[in-house]
Structures are given as C-alpha cells and as structure tokens.
TIGU-673476 format. One record per residue (C-alpha): x, y, z; residue number from 1. Coordinates in nm, 3 decimals. Layout:
# TIGU-673476
+---------+---------+---------+-----+
|      c1 |      c2 |      c3 |  nr |
+---------+---------+---------+-----+
|       X |       Y |       Z | NUM |
...
+---------+---------+---------+-----+
# end
This chain:
# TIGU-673476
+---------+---------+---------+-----+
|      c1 |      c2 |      c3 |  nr |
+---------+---------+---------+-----+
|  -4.436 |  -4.858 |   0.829 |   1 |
|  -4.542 |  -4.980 |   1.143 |   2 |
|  -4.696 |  -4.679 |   1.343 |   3 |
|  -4.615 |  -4.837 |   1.703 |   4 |
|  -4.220 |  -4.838 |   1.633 |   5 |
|  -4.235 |  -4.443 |   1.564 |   6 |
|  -4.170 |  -4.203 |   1.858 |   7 |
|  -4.438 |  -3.967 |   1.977 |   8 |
|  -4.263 |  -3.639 |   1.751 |   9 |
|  -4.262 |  -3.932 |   1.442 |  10 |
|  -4.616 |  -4.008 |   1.474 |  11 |
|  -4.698 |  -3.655 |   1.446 |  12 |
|  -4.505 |  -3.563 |   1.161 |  13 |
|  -4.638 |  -3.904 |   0.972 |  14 |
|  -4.979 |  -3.737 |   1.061 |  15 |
|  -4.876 |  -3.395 |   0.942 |  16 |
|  -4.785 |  -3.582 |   0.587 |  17 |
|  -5.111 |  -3.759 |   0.582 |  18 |
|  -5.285 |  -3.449 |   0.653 |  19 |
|  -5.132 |  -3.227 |   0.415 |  20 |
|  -5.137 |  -3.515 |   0.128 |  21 |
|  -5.522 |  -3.601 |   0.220 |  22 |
|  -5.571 |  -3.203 |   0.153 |  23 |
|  -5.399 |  -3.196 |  -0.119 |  24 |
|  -5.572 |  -3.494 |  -0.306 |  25 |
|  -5.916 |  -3.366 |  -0.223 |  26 |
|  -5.836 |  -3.027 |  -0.411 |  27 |
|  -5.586 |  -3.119 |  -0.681 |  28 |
|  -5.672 |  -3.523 |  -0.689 |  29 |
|  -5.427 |  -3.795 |  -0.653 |  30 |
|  -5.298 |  -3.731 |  -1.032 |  31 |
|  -5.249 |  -3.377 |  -0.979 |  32 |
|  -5.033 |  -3.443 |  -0.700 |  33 |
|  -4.666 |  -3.491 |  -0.674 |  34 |
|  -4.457 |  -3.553 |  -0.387 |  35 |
|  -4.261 |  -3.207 |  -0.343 |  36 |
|  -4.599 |  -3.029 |  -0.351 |  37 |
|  -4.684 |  -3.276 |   0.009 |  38 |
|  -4.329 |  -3.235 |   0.097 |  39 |
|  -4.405 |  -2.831 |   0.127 |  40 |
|  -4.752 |  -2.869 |   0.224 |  41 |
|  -4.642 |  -3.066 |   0.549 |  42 |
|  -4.339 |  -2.877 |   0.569 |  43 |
|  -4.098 |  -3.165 |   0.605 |  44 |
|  -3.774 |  -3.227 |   0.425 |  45 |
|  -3.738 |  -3.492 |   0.126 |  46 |
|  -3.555 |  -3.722 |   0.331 |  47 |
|  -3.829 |  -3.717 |   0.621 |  48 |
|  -4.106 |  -3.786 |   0.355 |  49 |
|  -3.921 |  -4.082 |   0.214 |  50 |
|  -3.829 |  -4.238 |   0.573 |  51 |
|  -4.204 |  -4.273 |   0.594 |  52 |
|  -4.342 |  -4.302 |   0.262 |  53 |
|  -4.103 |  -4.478 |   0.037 |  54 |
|  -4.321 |  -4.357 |  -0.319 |  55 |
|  -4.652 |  -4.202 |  -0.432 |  56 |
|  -4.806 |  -4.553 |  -0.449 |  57 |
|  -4.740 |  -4.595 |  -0.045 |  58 |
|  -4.847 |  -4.250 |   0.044 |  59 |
|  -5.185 |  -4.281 |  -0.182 |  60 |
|  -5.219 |  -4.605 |  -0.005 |  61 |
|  -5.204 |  -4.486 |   0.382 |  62 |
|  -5.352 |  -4.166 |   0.278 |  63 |
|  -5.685 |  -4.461 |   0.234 |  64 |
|  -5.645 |  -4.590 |   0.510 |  65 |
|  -5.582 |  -4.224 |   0.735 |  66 |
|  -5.935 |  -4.087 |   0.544 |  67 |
|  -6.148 |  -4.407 |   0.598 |  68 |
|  -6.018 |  -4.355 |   1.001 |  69 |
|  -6.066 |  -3.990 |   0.994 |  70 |
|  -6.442 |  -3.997 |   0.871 |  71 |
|  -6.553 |  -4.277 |   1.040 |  72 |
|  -6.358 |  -4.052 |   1.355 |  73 |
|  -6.565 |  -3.725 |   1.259 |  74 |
|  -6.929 |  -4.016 |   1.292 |  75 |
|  -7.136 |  -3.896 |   1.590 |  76 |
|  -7.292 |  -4.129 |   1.767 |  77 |
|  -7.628 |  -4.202 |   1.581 |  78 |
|  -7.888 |  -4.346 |   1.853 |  79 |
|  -8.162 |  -4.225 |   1.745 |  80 |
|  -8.339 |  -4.067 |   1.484 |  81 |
|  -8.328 |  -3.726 |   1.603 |  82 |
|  -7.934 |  -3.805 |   1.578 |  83 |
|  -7.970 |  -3.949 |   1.230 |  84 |
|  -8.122 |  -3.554 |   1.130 |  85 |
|  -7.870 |  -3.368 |   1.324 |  86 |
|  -7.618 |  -3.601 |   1.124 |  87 |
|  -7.808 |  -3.505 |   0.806 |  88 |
|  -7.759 |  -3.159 |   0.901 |  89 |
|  -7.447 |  -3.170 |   0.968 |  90 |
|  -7.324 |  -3.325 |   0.659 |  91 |
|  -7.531 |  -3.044 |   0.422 |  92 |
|  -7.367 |  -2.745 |   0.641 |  93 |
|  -7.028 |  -2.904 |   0.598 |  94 |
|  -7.058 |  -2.942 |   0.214 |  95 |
|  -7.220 |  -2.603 |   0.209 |  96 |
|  -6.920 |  -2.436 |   0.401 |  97 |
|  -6.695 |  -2.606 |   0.163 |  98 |
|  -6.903 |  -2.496 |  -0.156 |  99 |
|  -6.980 |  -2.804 |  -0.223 | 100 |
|  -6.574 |  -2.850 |  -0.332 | 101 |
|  -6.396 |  -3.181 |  -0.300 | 102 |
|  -6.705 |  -3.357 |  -0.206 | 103 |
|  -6.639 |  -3.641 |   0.028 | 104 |
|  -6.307 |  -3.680 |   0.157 | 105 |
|  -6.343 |  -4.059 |   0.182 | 106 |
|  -6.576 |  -4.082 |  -0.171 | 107 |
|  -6.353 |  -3.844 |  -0.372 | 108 |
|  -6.043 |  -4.111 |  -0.315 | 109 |
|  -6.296 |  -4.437 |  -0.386 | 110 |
|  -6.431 |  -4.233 |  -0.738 | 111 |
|  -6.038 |  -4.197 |  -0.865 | 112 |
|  -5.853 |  -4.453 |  -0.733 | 113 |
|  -6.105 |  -4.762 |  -0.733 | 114 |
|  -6.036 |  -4.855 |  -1.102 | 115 |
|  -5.647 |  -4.823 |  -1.021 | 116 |
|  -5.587 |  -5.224 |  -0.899 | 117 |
|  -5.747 |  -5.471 |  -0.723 | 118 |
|  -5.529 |  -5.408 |  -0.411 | 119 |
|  -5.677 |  -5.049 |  -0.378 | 120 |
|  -5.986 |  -5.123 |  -0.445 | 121 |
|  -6.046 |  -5.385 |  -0.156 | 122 |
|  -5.870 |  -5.108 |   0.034 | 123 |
|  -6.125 |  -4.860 |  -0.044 | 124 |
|  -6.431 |  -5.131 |  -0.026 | 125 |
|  -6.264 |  -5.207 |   0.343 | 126 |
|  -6.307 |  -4.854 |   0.439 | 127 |
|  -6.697 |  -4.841 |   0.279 | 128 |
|  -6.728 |  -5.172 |   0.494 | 129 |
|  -6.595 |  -4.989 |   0.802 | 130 |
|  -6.834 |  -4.706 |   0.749 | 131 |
|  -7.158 |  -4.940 |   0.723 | 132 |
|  -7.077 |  -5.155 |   0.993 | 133 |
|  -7.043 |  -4.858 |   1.211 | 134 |
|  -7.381 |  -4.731 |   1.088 | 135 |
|  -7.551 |  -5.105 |   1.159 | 136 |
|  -7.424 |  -5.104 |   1.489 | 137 |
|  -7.644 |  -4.795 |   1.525 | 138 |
|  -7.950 |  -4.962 |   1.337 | 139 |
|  -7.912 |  -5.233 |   1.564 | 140 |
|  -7.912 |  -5.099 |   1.902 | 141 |
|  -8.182 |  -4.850 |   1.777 | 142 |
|  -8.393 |  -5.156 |   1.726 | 143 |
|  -8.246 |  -5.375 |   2.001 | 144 |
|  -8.371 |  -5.012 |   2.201 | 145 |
|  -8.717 |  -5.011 |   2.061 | 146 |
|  -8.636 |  -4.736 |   1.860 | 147 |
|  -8.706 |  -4.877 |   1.557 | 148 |
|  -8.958 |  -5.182 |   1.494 | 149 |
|  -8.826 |  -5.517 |   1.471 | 150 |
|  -8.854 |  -5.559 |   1.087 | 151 |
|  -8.626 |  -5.307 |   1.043 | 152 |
|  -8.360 |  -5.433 |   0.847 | 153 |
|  -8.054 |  -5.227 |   0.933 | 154 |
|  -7.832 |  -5.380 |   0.634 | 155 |
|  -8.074 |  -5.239 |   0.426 | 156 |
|  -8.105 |  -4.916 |   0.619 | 157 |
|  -7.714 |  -4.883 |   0.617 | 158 |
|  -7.640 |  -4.942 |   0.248 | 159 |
|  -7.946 |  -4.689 |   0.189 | 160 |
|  -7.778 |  -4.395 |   0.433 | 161 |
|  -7.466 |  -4.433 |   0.320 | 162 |
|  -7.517 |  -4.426 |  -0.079 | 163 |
|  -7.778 |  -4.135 |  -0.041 | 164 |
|  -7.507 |  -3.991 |   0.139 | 165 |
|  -7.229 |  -4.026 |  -0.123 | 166 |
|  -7.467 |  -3.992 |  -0.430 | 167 |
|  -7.619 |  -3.681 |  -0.280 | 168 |
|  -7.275 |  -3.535 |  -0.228 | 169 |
|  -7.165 |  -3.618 |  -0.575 | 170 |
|  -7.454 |  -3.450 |  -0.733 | 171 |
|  -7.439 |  -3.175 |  -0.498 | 172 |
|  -7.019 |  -3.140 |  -0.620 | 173 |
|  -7.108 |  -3.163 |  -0.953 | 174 |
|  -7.427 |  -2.863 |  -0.950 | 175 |
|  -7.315 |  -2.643 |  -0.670 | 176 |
|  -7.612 |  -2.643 |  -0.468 | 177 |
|  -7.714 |  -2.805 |  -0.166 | 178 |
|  -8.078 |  -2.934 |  -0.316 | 179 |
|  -7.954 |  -3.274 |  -0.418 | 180 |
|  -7.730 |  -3.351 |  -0.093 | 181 |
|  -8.051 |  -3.264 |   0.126 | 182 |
|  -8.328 |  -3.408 |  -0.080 | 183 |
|  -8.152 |  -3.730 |  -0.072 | 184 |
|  -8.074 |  -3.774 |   0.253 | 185 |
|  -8.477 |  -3.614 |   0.374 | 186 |
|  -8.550 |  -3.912 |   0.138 | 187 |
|  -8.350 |  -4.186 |   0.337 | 188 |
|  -8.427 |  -4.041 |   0.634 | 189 |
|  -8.829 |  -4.048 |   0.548 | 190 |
|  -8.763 |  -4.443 |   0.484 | 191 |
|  -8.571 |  -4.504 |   0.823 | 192 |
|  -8.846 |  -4.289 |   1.039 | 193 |
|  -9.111 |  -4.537 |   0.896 | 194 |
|  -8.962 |  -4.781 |   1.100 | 195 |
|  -9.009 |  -4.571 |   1.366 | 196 |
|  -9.226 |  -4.753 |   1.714 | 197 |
+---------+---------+---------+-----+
# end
C-alpha cells in the first residue's frame, strides 16, 4: 500500500496496526500470531485491517520494514565515544527494564523469519544494512573528526558493534541476566576506544 495515498487519520491507524502487530510478534512471535489477535490489539475492525494488509504474509512483511525504521529511529546520534557508552548503556537498561524479554525488536524478527524465503530475508539483510551504514556514517565522521585514528576501519568497527550488540542480547534473552549483553558490548567498545587519538 502506498503510504503517501492514505489520509493523515489512515496513516495513523496503519501505524496503530504496525504497532500493535510489531508488539505482538515480539511477545508471542510471528507463528503465534493470528490476525484477530492484531485486529483487537490495534482496536480496528476486520475490514480496516484488510484495506491495509491484505494477509499475514503482507502484514509480517511491513511489520520488517516499520521495525528496521523504528530502531534505526530510536539510534542516537553516536559522535563520539562517550556517545558510543551512553548508547551501550542505554541498550543494557532497556533490555534490563524489559527482563531481558523479546530481545531485540529488529533481531527477534531476523532469528524467525530469515529462513522463511529469499524475499524476506533480503528484507531483513536490508534493514541489518540500514543499521550498519548508519553506524559507519558515525565511524566515519568520528575519524574524518580526529576522533578516531585514521586506520580505523569503520566497516570493521560497524559489523563488530552491531553483532556484539545482537549476540549479547541473544545470550542475555536466553540467561536472564544482563552479564552477557554488557560484557560484550565493554568488549567492542574496548576495541573501538583503541582507536582512540
């Protein structure tokens, strides 16, 4: 559905559906949910859910592309390394507040749907893509800044944040405890301050 045809009251109640369906996946996941239990959780009637999403397969499939926007949305702006540990923070008090439940919004979808098809897959890879290009174009203008020396690599630096970001919120799902989450991104964090002018 093209977004720019809908009226300002049918962009928000596309959003509400998102929302609600995005919720529900991360505490049910995608098999354990059905379309009446979004219809109820957004509060909209079965014909409003179908004029937007016209089966499971095209809500699961916007409800990708709504999470990769949303958590690249929630990013601060990471400019220097200070930033980088407030992000680091930030990311251990949220899973903590959560009890460690769901784990990433954005991972959670990648670890049950990228088997699915190729179609979702490149769908979920895009939003991964998404996610590291927004952290190199930190890495960059740290360095471009004199942040960070100029043999920092920030491909490298990106792919490193990013999976000791996921992998320590998988582990920290999977134990309960914040430990794993924190060590590994201390870890990551050591290896980008070692850049460090």
């Amino acid at each position: 559905m093209d977004e720019h045809r809908l009226t300002a009251k049918g962009r928000a109640t596309r959003e509400r559906i998102l929302a609600a369906a995005a919720d529900l996946v991360l505490r049910q996941g995608v098999a354990g949910v059905q379309l009446d239990d979004v219809r109820r959780a957004a509060g909209v009637s079965g014909s409003q859910l179908t004029h937007y999403f016209h089966d499971k397969r095209t809500l699961i499939d916007d409800v990708i592309a709504w999470q990769a926007a949303t958590t690249l949305d929630r990013e601060p702006l990471l400019d220097s390394l200070a930033a980088w540990r407030r992000w680091a923070d930030h990311v251990v008090a949220r899973q903590t507040a959560r009890k460690f439940q769901g784990g990433c919004e954005f991972g959670s979808l990648a670890g049950q749907l990228a088997e699915t098809s190729a179609e979702t897959r490149a769908q979920l890879a895009e939003g991964y893509y998404r996610w590291l290009a927004q952290f190199r174009r930190s890495l960059h203008r740290m360095r471009a800044q004199g942040v960070l020396r100029a043999d920092a690599d920030p491909d490298s630096l990106a792919h490193m944040l990013l999976a000791a970001m996921q992998g320590g919120v998988l582990l920290s799902q999977t134990l309960r405890r914040p430990a794993p989450l924190r060590d590994s991104l201390n870890a990551a964090l050591t290896q980008l301050e070692s850049f460090a002018q």
